[in-house]
C-alpha positions in Angstrom: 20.2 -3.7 10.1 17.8 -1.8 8.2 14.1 -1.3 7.6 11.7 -1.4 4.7 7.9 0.2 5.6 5.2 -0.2 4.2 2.0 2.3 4.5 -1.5 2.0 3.1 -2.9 5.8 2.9 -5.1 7.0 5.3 -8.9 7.2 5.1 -9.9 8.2 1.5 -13.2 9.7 0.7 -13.9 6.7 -1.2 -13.1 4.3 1.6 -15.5 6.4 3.6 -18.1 5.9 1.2 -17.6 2.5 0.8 -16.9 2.5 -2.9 -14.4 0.6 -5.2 -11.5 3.2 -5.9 -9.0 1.4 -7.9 -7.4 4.0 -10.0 -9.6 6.8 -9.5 -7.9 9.8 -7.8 -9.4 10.2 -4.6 -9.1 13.1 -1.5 -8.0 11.8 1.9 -10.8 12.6 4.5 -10.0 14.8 7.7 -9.7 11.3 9.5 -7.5 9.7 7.1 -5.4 13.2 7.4 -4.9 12.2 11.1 -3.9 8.6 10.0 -1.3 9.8 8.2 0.4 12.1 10.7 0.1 9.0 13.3 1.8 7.0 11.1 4.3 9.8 10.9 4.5 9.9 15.0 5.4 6.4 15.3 8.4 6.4 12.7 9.6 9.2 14.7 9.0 7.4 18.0 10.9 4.7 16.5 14.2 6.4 15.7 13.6 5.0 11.8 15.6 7.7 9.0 14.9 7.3 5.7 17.1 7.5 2.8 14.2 7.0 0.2 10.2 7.2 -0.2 8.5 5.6 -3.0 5.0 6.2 -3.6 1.7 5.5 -5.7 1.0 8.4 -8.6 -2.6 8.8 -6.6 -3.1 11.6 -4.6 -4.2 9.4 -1.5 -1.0 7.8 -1.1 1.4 10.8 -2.0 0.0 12.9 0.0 0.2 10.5 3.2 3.7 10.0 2.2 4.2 13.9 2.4 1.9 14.3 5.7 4.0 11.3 7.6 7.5 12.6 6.3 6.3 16.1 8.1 5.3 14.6 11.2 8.8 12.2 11.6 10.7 15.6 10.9 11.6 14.0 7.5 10.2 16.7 5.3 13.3 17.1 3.3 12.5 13.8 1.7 9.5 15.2 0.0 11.1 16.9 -2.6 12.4 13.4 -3.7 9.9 11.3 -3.4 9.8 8.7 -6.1 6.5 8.5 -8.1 5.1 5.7 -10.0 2.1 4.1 -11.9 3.5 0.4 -10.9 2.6 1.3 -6.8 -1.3 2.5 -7.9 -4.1 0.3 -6.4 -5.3 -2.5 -7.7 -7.8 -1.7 -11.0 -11.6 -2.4 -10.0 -12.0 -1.9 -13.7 -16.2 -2.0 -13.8 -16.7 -2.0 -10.4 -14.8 1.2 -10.0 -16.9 3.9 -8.1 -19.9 1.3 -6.9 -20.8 1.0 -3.9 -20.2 -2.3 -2.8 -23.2 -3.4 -0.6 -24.9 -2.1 -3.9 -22.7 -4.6 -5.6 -22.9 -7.3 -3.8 -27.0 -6.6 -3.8 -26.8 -7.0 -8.0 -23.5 -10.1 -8.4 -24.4 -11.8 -4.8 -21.8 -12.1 -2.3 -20.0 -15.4 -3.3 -19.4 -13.4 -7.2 -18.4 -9.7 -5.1 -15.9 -11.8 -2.5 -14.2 -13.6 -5.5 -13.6 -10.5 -7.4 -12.6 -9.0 -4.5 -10.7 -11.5 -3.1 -9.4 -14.3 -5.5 -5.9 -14.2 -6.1 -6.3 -15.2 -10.1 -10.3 -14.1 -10.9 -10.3 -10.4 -11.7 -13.4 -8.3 -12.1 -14.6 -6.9 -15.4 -12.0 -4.9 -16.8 -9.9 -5.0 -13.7 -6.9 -6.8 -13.0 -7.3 -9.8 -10.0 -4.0 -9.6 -7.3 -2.0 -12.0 -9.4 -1.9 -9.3 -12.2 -0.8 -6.8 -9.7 2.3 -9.2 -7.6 3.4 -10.4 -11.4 2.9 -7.4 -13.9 3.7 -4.4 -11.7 4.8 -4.7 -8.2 7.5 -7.3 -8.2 9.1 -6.4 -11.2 9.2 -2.9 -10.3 10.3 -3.8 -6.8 13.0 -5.8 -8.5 14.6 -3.4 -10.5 14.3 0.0 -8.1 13.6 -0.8 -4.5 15.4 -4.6 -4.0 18.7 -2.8 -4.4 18.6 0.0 -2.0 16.9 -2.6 0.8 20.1 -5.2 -0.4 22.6 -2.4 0.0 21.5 -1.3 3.9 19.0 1.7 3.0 16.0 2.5 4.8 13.1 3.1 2.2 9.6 3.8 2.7 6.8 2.5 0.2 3.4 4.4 0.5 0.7 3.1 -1.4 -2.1 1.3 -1.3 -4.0 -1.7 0.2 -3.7 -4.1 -3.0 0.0 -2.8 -4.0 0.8 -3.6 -0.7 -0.6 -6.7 -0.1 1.6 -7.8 -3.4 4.7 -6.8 -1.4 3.7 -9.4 1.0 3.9 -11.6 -1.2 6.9 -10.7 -2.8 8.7 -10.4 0.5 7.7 -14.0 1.2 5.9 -13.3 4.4 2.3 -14.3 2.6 1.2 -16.8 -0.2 -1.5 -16.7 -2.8 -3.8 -19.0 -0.3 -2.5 -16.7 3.2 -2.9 -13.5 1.8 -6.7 -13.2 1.9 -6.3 -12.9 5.7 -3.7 -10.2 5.3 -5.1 -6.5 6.2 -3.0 -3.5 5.4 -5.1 -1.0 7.7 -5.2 2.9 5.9 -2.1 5.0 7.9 -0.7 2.4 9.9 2.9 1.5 8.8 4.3 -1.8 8.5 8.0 -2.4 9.4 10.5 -5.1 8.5 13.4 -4.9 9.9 16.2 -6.5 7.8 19.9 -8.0 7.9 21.6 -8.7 4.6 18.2 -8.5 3.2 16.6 -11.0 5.0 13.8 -10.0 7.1 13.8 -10.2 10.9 10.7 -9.0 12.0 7.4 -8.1 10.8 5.5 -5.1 13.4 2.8 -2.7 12.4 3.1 0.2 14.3 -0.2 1.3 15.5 
């Protein structure tokens, strides 16, 4: 057997401010530090080695990749850590950096909880979830990360709450009409545990 994890980032200061982050390149806040290192704790309560990280290009997710790879005593991973644009959060495009009560004050809430949450309607000049699953995620899962999970390795995908939620989907475990009810909380890992590549469990470790 063998796992695949996923882990949103901790806290960012954009989360904390209640703002669409999409693609800007956010801080993590004291508290999301913390998040990370728990998640960190856990894998190491759970015995779980890894034999490759992938991670988002954005500072938020890297750097809670780094913070939980020091905490599981896993540090020596850092140094190859696998970067890439494909793993970034979803694009808010116009809505990036507004707060969203303020949004939702200006659109109304049915037009903010489509954008937000339709799996085909994206906001202006963003990209919606489909766009996300089908341009980015699963083709890049496909090509770099299916193989290592097929051939028995343990990886470790830290990104972010949208790139994420597309792995659900990937992985079969959520559909376009489930996932809306699908939370990937910030610094809590998500672990599948595997056979042959077929999943076995499904456990967030918090």
């Amino acid at each position: 057997m063998n796992y695949l994890v996923l882990m949103r980032h901790g806290q960012s200061e954009w989360n904390l401010a209640n703002k669409f982050t999409g693609f800007k390149d956010v801080e993590l806040t004291e508290l999301g530090i913390e998040e990370a290192k728990e998640g960190g704790r856990r894998l190491k309560e759970a015995g779980i080695k890894f034999d490759q990280v992938f991670t988002s290009t954005l500072k938020r997710a890297n750097e809670t990749a780094k913070l939980a790879l020091t905490e599981a005593g896993q540090e020596d991973l850092i140094d190859t850590m696998i970067y890439h644009d494909d793993l970034r959060e979803r694009d808010y495009g116009d809505l990036t950096g507004l707060n969203k009560d303020e949004t939702r004050e200006k659109y109304g809430d049915e037009q903010v909880h489509i954008w937000r949450r339709s799996y085909e309607v994206p906001p202006p000049g963003g990209e919606c979830l489909k766009d996300v699953v089908e341009n980015r995620v699963r083709p890049y899962y496909n090509d770099e990360i299916k193989p290592l999970v097929k051939a028995g390795k343990n990886v470790l995908m830290a990104a972010h709450g949208n790139s994420l939620r597309a792995m659900l989907i990937i992985l079969g475990v959520e559909t376009p009409e489930t996932i809306n009810d699908a939370e990937m909380e910030t610094g809590v890992p998500v672990v599948f545990e595997l056979d042959e590549g077929k999943i076995l469990s499904r456990k967030a470790f918090k």
